[in-house]
Each structure stands twice: as C-alpha cells, then as structure tokens.
C-alpha positions as CSV (number, residue, x, y, z in Angstrom):
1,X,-5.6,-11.7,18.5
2,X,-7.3,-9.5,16.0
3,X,-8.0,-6.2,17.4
4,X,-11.3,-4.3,16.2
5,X,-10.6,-1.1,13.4
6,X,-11.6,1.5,15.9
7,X,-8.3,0.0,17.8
8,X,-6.2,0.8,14.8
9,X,-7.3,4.1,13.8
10,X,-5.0,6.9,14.1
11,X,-6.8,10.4,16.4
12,X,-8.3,12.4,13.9
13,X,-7.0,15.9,14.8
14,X,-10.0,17.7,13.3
15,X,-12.9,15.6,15.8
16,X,-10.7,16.5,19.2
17,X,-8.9,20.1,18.4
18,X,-6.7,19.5,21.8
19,X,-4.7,16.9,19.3
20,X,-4.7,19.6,16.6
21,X,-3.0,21.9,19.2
22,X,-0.6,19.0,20.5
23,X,0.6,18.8,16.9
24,X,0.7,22.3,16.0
25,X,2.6,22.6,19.4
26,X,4.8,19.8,18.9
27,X,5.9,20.4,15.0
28,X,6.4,24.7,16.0
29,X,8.6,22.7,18.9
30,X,10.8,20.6,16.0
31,X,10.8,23.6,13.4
32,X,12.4,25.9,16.2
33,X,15.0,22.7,16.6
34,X,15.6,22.5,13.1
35,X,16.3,26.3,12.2
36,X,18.6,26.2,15.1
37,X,20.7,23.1,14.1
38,X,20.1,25.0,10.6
39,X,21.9,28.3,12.6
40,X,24.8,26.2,13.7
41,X,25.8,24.3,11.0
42,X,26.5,28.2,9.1
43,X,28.7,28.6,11.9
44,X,30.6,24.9,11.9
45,X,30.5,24.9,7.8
46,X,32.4,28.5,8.2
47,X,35.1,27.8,10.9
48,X,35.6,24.9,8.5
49,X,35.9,25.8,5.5
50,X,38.4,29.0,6.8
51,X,40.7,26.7,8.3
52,X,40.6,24.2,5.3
53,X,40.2,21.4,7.1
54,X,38.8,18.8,5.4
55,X,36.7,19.3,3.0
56,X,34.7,16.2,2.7
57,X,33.5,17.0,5.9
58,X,32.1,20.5,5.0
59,X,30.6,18.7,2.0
60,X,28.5,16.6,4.4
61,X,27.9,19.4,6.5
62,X,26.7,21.6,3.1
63,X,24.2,18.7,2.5
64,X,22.9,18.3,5.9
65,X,22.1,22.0,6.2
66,X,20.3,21.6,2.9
67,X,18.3,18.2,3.9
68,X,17.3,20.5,6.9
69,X,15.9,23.4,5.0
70,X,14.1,21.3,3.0
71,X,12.5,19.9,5.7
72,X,11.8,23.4,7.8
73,X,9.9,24.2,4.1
74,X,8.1,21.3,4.8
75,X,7.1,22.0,8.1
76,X,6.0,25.7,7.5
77,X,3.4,24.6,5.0
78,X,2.2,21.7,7.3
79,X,1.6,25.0,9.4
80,X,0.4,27.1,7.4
81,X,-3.6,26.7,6.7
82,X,-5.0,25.6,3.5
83,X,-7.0,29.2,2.1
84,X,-9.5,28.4,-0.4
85,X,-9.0,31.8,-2.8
C-alpha cells in the first residue's frame, strides 16, 4: 500500500508552535541529561586516574566526555535563535 505524501510528512514545528515547545522542552530535557552524565564522568575520570587503575579505561571515559560536549554544543545552538544582525 502506497500511503499519500501528506502521510509521510514530518510536523512542521513552525505551522503548530505546541510542537516547537515539545521540542524545545524535550532537547532542554536531553541537554540537562547530557551536562549531568558530562558532571559525572569528571568525577569517575578523577577517582580513576588517582588510583591508576587502568588507564585504557580513563581513555574511553576522556573520549566519551568529549563526544558529549560536543554534542551539548550542538544542542545549545539548536536552542539558541537564529538573529539576523
């Protein structure tokens, strides 16, 4: 069965703003997640890396903590409006 387009259209947050909110809401709900896994993993990487236990571990844990600020970046400027200067 082939459904019609309108079917397979995505919501367009800008025609229904209760979406926009939903999204905004939602993404403010995973940044707040990510900063706090961000938060932890100083804490884990530190205990760590005092104790010198092994360090291939706190490498992974290094690059996780990275892959999440880059992705908290990310999320702020999908937050932040676009300002036409």
């Amino acid at each position: 069965m082939i459904l019609p387009a309108r079917f397979l259209r995505t919501p367009d947050p800008a025609t229904n703003p209760a979406l926009m909110l939903d999204d905004r809401e939602s993404l403010l709900r995973r940044l707040h997640e990510m900063r706090s896994e961000h938060r932890d993993l100083d804490t884990v990487i530190a205990r760590f890396a005092a104790e010198r236990i092994d360090q291939l571990q706190v490498q992974r844990l290094k690059k996780r903590k990275l892959k999440l600020k880059d992705e908290i970046i990310r999320l702020e400027s999908r937050l932040v409006p676009d300002i036409i200067a």
